[in-house]
OpenMM code with the backbone's topology and positions (N, CA, C; nanometers):
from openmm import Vec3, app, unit

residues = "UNK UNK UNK UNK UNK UNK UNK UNK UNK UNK UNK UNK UNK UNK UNK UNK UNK UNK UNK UNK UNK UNK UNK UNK UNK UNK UNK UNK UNK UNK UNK UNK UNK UNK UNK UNK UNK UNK UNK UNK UNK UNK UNK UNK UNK UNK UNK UNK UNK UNK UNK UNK UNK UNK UNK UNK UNK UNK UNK UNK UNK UNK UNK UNK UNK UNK UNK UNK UNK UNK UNK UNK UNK UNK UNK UNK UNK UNK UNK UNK UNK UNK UNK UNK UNK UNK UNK UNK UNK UNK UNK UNK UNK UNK UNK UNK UNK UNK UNK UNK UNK UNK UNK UNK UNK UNK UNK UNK UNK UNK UNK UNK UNK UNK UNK UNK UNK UNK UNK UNK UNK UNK UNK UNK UNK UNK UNK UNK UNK UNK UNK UNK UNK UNK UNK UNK UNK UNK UNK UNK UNK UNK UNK UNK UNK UNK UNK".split()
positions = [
    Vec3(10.0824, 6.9005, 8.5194),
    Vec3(10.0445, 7.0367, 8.4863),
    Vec3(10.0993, 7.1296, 8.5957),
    Vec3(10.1504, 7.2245, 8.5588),
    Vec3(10.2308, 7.3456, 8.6683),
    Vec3(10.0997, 7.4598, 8.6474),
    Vec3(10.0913, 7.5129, 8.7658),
    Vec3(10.0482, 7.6063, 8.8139),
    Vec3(10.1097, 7.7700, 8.8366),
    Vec3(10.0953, 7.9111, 8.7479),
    Vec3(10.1618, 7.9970, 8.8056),
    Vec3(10.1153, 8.0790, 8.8412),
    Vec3(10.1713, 8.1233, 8.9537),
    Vec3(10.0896, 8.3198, 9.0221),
    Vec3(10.1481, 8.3886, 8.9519),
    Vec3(10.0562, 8.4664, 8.8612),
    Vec3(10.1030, 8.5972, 8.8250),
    Vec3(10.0915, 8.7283, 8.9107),
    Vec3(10.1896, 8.8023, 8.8435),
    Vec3(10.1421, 8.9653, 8.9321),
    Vec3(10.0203, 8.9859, 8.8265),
    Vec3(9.9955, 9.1390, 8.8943),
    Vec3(9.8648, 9.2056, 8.8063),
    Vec3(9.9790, 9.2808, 8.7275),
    Vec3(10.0130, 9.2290, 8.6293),
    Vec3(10.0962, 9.2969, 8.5107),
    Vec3(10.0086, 9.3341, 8.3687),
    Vec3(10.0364, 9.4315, 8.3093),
    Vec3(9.9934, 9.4401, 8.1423),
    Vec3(10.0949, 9.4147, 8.0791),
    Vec3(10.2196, 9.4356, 8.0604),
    Vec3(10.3201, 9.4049, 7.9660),
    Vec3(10.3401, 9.2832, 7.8707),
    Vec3(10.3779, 9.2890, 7.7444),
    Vec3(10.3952, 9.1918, 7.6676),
    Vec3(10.4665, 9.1063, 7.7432),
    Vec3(10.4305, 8.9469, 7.7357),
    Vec3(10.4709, 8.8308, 7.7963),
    Vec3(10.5315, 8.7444, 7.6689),
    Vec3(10.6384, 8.7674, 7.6191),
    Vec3(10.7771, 8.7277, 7.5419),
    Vec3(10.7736, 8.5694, 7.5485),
    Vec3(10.8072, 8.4939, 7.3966),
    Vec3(10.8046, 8.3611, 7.4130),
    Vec3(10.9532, 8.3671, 7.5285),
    Vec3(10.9365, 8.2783, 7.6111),
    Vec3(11.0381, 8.2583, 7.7163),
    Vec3(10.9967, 8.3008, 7.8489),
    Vec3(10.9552, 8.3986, 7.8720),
    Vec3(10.8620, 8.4030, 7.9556),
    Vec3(10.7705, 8.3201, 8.0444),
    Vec3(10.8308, 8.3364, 8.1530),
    Vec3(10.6629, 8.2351, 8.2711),
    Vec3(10.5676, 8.2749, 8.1999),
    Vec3(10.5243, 8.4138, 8.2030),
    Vec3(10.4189, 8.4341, 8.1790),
    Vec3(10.3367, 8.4309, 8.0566),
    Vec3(10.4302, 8.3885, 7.9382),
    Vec3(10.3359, 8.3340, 7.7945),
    Vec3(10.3312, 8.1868, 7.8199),
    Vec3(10.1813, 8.1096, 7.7933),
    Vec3(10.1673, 7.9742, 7.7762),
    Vec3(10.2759, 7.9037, 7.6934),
    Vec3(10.3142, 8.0086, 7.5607),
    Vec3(10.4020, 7.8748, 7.4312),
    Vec3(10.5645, 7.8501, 7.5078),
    Vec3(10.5714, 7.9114, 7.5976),
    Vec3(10.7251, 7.9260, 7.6787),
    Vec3(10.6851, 7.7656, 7.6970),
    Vec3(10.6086, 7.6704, 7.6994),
    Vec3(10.6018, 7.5554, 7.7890),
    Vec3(10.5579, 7.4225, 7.6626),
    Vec3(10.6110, 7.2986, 7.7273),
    Vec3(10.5791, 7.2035, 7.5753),
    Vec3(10.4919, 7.1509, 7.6704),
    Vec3(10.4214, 7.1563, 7.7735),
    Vec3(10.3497, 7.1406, 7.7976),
    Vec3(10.2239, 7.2117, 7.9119),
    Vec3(10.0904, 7.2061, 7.9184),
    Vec3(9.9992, 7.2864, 7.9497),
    Vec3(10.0490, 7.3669, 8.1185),
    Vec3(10.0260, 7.4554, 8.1261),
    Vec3(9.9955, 7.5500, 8.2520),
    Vec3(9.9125, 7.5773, 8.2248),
    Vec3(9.8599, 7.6495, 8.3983),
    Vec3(9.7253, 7.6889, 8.4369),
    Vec3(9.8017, 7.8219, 8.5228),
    Vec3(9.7316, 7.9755, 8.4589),
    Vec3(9.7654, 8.0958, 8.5093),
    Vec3(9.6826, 8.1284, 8.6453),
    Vec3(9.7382, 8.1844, 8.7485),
    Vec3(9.6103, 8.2655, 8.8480),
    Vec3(9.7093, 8.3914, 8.8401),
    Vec3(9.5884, 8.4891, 8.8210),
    Vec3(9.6101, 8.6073, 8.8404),
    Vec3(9.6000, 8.6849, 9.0271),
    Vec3(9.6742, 8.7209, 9.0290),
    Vec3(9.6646, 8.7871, 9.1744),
    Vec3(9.6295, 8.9318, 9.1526),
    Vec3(9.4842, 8.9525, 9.1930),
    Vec3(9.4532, 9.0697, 9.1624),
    Vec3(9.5107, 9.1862, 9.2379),
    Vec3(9.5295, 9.2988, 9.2075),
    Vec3(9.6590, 9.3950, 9.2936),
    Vec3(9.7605, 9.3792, 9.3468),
    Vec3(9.8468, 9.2471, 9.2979),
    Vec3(9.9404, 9.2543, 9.3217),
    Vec3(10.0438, 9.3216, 9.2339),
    Vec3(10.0322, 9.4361, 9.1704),
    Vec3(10.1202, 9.5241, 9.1124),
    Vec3(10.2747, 9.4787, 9.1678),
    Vec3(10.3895, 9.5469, 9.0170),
    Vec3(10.5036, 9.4821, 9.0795),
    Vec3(10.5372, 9.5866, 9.1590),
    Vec3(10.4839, 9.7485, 9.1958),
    Vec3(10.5474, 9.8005, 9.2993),
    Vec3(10.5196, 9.7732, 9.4654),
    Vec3(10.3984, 9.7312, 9.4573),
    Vec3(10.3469, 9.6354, 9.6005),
    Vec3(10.4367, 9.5479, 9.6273),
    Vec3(10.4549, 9.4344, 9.5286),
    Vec3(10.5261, 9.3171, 9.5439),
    Vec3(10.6559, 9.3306, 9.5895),
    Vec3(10.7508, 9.4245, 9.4719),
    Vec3(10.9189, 9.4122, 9.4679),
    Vec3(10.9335, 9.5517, 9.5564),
    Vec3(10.8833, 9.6354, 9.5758),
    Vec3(10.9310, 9.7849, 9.6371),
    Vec3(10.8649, 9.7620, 9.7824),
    Vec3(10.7276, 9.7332, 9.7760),
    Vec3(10.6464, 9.7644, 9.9501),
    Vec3(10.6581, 9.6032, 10.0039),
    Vec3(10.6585, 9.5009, 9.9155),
    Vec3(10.6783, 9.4265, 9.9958),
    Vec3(10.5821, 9.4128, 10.1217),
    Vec3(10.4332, 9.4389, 10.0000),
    Vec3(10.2902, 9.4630, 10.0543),
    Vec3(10.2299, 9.3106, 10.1478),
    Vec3(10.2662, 9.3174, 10.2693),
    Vec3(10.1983, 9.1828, 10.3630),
    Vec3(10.0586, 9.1603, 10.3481),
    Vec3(9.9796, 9.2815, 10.2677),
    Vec3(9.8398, 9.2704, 10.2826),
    Vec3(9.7842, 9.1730, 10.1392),
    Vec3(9.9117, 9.1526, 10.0506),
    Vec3(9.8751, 9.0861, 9.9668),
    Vec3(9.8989, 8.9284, 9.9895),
    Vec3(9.9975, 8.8925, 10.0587),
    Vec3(9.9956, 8.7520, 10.1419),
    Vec3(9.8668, 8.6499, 10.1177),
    Vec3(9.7795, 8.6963, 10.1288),
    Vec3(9.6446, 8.6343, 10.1522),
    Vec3(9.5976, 8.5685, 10.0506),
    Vec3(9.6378, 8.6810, 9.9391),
    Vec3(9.5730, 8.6669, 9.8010),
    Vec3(9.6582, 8.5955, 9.7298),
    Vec3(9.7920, 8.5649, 9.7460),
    Vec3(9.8741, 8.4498, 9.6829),
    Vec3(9.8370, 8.3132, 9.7192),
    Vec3(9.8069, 8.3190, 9.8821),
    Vec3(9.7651, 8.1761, 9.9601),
    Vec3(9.6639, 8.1055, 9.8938),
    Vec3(9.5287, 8.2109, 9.8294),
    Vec3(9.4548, 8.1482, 9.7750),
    Vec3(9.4711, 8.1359, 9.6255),
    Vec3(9.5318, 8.2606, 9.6197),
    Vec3(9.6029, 8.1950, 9.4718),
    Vec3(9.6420, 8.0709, 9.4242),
    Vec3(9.6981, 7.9694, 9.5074),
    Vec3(9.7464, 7.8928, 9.5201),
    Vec3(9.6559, 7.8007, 9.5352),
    Vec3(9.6191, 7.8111, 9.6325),
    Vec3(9.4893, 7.7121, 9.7024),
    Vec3(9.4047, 7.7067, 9.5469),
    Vec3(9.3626, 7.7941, 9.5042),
    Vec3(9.2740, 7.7768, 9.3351),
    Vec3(9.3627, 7.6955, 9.2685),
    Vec3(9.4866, 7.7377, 9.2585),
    Vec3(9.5470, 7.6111, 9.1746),
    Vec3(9.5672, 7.4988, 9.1585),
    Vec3(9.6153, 7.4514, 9.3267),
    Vec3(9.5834, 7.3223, 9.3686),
    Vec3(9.4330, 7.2770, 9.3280),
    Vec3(9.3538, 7.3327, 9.3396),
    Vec3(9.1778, 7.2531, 9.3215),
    Vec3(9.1630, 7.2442, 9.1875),
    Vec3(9.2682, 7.3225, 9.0854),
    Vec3(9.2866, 7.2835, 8.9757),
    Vec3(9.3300, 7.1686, 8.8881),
    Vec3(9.3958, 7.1052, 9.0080),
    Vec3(9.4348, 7.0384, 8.9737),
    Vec3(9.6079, 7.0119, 8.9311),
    Vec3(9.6301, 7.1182, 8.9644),
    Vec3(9.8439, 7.1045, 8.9215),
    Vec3(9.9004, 7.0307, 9.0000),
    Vec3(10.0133, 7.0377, 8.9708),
    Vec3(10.1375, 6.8942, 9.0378),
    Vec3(10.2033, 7.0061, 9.1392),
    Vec3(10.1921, 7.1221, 9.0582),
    Vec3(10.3434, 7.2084, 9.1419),
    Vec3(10.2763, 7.3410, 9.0709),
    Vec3(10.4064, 7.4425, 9.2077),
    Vec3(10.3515, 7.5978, 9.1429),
    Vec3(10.4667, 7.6791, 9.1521),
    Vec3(10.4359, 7.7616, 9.0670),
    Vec3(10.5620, 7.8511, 9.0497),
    Vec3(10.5087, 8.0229, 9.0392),
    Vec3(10.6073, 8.0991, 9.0436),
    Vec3(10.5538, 8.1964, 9.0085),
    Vec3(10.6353, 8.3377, 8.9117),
    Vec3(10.5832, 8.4671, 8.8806),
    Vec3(10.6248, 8.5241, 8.8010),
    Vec3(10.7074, 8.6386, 8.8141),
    Vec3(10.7379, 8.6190, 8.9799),
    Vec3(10.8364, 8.7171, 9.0216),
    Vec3(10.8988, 8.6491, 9.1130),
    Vec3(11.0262, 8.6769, 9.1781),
    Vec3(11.1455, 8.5884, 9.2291),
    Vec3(11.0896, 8.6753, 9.3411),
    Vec3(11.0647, 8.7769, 9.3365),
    Vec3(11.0499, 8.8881, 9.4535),
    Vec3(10.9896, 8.8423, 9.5780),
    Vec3(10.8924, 8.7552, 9.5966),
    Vec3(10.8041, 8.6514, 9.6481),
    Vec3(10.8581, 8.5573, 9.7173),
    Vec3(11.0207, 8.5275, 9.7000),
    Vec3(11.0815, 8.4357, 9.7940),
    Vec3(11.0253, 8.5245, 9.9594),
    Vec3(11.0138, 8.6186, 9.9756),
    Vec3(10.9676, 8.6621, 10.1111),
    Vec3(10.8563, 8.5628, 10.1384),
    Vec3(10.7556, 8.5136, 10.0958),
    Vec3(10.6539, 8.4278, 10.1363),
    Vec3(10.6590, 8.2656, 10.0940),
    Vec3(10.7572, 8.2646, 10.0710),
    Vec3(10.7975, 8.0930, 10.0308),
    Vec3(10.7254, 7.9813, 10.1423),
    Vec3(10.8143, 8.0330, 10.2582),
    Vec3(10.7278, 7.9279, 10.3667),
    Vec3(10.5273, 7.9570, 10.3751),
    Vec3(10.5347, 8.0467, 10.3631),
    Vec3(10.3883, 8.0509, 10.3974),
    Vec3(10.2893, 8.0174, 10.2795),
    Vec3(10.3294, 8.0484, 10.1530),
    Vec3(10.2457, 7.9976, 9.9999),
    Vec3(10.2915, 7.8297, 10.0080),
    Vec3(10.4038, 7.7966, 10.0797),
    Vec3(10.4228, 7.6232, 10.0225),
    Vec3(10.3191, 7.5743, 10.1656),
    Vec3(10.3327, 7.6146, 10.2423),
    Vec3(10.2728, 7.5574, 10.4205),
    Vec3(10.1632, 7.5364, 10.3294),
    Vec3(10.0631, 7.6441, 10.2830),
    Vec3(9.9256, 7.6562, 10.2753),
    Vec3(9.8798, 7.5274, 10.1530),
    Vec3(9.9491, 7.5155, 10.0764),
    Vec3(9.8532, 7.3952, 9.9763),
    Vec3(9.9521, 7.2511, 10.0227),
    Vec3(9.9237, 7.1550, 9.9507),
    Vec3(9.9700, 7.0254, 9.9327),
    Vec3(10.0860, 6.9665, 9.8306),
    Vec3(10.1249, 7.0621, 9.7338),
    Vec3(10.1958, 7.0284, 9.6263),
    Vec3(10.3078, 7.1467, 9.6644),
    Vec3(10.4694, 7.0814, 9.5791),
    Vec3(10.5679, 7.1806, 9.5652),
    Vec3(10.5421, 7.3183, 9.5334),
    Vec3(10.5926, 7.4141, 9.5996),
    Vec3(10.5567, 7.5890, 9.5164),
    Vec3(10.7262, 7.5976, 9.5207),
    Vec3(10.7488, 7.6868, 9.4167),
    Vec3(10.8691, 7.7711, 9.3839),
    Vec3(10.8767, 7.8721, 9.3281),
    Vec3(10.8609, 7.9671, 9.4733),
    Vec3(10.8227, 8.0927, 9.4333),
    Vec3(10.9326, 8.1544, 9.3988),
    Vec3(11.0491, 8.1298, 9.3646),
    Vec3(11.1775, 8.2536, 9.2956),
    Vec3(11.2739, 8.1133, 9.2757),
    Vec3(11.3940, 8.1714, 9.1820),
    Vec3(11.4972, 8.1209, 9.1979),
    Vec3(11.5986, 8.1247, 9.2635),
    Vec3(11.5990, 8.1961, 9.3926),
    Vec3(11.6447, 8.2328, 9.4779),
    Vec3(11.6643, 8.0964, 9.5589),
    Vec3(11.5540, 7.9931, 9.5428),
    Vec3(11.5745, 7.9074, 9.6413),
    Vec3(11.6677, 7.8152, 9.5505),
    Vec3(11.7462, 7.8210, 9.5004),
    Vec3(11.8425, 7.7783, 9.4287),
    Vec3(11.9881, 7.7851, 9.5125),
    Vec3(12.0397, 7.9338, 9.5827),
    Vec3(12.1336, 7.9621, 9.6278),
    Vec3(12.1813, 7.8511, 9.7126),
    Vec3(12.0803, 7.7880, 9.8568),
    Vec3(12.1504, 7.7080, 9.8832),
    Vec3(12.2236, 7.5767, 9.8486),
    Vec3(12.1636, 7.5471, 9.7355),
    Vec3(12.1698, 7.4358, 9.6632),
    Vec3(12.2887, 7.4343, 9.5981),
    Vec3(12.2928, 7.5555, 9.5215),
    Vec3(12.3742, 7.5992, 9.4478),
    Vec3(12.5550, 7.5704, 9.5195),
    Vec3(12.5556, 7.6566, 9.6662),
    Vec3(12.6615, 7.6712, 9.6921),
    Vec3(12.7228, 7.5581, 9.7946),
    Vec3(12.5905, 7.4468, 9.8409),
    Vec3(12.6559, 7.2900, 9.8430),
    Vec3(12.7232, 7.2524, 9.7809),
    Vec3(12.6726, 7.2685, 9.5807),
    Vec3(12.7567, 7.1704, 9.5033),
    Vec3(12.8786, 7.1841, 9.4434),
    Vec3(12.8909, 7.3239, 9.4769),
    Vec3(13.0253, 7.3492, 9.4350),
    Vec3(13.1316, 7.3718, 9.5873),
    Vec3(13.0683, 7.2915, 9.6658),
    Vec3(13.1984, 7.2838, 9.7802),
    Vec3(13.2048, 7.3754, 9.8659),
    Vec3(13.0993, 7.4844, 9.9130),
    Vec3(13.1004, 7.6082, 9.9782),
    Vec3(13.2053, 7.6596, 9.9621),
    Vec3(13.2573, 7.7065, 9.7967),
    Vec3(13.3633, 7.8259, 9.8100),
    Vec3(13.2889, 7.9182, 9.7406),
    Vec3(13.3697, 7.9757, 9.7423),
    Vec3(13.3550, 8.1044, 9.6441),
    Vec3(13.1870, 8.1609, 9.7231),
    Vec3(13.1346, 8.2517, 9.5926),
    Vec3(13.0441, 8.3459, 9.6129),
    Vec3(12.9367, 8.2961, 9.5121),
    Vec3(12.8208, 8.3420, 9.5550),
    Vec3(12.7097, 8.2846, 9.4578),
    Vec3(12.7088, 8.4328, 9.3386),
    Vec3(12.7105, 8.4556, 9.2458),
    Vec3(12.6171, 8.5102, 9.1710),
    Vec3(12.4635, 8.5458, 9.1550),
    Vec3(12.4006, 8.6494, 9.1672),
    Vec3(12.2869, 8.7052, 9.1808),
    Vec3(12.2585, 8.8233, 9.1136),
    Vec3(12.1640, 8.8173, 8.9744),
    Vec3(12.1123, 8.8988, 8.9135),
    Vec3(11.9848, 8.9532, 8.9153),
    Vec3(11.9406, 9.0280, 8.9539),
    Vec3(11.8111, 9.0717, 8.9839),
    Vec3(11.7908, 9.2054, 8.9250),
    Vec3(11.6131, 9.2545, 8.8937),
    Vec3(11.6103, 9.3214, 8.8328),
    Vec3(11.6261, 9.4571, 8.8897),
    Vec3(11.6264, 9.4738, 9.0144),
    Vec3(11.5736, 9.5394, 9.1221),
    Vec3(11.6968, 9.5644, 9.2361),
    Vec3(11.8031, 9.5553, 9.2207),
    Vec3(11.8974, 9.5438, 9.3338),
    Vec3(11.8506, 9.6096, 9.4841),
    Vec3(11.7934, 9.7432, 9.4498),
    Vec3(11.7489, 9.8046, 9.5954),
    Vec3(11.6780, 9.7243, 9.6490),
    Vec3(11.6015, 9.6629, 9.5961),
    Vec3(11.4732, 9.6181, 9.6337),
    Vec3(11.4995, 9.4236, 9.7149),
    Vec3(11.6222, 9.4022, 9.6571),
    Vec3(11.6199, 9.2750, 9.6645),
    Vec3(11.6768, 9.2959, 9.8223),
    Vec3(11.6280, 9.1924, 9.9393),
    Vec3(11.7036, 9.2571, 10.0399),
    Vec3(11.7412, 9.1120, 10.1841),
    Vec3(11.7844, 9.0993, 10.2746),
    Vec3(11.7866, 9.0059, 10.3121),
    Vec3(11.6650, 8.9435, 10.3896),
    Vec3(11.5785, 9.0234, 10.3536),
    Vec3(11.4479, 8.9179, 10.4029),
    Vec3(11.4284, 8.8077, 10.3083),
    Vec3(11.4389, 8.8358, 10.2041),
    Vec3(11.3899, 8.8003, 10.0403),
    Vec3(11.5010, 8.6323, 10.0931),
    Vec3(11.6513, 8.6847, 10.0924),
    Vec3(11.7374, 8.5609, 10.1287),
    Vec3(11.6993, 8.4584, 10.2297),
    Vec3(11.6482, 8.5117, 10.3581),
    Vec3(11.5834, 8.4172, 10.4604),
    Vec3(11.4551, 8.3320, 10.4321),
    Vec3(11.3734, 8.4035, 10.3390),
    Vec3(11.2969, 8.3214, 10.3407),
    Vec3(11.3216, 8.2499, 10.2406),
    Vec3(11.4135, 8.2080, 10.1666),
    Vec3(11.4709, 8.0607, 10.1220),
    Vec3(11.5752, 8.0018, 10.1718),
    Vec3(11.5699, 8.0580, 10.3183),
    Vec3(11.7141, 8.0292, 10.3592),
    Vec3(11.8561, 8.0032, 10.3270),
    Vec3(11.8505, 8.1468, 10.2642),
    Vec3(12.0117, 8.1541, 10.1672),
    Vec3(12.0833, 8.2544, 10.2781),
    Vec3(12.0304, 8.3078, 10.4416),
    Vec3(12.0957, 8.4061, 10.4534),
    Vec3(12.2301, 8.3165, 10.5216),
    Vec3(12.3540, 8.4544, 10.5160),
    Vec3(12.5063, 8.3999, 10.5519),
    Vec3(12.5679, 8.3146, 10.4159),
    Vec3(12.5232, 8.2724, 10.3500),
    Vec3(12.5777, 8.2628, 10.2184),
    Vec3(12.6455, 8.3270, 10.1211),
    Vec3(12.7795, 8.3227, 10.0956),
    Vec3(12.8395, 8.4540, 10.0356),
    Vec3(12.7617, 8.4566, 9.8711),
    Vec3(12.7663, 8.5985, 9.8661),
    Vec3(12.7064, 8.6187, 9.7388),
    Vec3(12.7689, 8.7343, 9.6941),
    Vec3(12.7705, 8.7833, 9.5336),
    Vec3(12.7300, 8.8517, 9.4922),
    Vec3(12.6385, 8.9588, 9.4091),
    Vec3(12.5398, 9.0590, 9.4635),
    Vec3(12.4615, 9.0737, 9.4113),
    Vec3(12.4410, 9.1164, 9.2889),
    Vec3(12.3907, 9.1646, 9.1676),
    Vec3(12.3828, 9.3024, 9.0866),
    Vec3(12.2522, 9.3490, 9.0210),
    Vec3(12.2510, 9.4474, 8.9757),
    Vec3(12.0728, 9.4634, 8.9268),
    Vec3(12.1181, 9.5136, 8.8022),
    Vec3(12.0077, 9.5107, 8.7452),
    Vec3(11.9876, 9.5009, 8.5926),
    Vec3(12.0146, 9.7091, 8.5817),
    Vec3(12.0304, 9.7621, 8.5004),
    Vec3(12.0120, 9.9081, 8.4688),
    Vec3(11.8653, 9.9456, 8.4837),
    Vec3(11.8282, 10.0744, 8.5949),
    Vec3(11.6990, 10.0777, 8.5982),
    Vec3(11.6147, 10.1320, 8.4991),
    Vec3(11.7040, 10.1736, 8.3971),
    Vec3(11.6380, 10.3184, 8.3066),
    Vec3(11.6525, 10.1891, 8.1500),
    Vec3(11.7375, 10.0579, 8.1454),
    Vec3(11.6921, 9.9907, 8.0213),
    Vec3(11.5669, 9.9271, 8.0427),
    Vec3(11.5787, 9.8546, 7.9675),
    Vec3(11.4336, 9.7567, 7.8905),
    Vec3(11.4568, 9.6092, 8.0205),
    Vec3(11.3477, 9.5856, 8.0256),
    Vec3(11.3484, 9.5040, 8.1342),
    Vec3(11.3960, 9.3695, 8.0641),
] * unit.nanometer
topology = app.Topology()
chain = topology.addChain("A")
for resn in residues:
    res = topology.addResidue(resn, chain)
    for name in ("N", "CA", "C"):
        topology.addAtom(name, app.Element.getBySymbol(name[0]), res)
């Protein structure tokens, strides 16, 4: 069973989606992080919410999950500190992909990086999955379409 942190979002959660249950052939368990709005999260890059993911987490684990994930990539900033705090794998973005990524193809070229948020995405976000010095390229989605 996987475990995910959500933000405090209202928006429709789309089959495909982390955040709809039928996205999965098999069961998850949601924690909501209360105030973690996505402008705290992806814009302020709010430290005061730190706390409330840790236990976010920590609830999940006593839940019982194998592993945790979560519903914004934005969150690679606290990777080390949400995985330190419980006992099971967390993967908080796909970000922690990059290094992986640019092992297997032989360290050439440039990684690809789509995000929704380009301003927002920044090299703290890279360090804490330790992707920084990795060539990349970034891009963000249009801020004024449909997410």
């Amino acid at each position: 069973m996987i475990g995910i942190l959500l933000l405090d979002t209202t928006f429709p959660r789309l089959l495909g989606d982390v955040g709809n249950p039928k996205t999965f052939p098999f069961p998850v368990i949601y924690e909501k992080v209360e105030g973690a709005i996505p402008l705290r999260v992806v814009k302020d890059r709010d430290e005061y919410l730190l706390p409330s993911f840790i236990e976010g987490a920590k609830a999940l684990q006593r839940r019982g999950v194998k592993g945790i994930t979560t519903s914004c990539g934005f969150l690679a900033i606290w990777q080390k500190e949400i995985a330190s705090a419980v006992d099971i794998p967390v993967f908080t973005s796909s970000l922690l992909q990059v290094p992986w990524v640019y092992q297997i193809t032989g360290r050439r070229g440039r990684i690809g990086i789509l995000t929704a948020d380009v301003s927002s995405l920044t090299e703290v976000h890279f360090e804490g999955v330790r992707a920084s010095g990795i060539p990349m390229v970034v891009r963000g989605l249009n801020p004024e379409g449909e997410f």
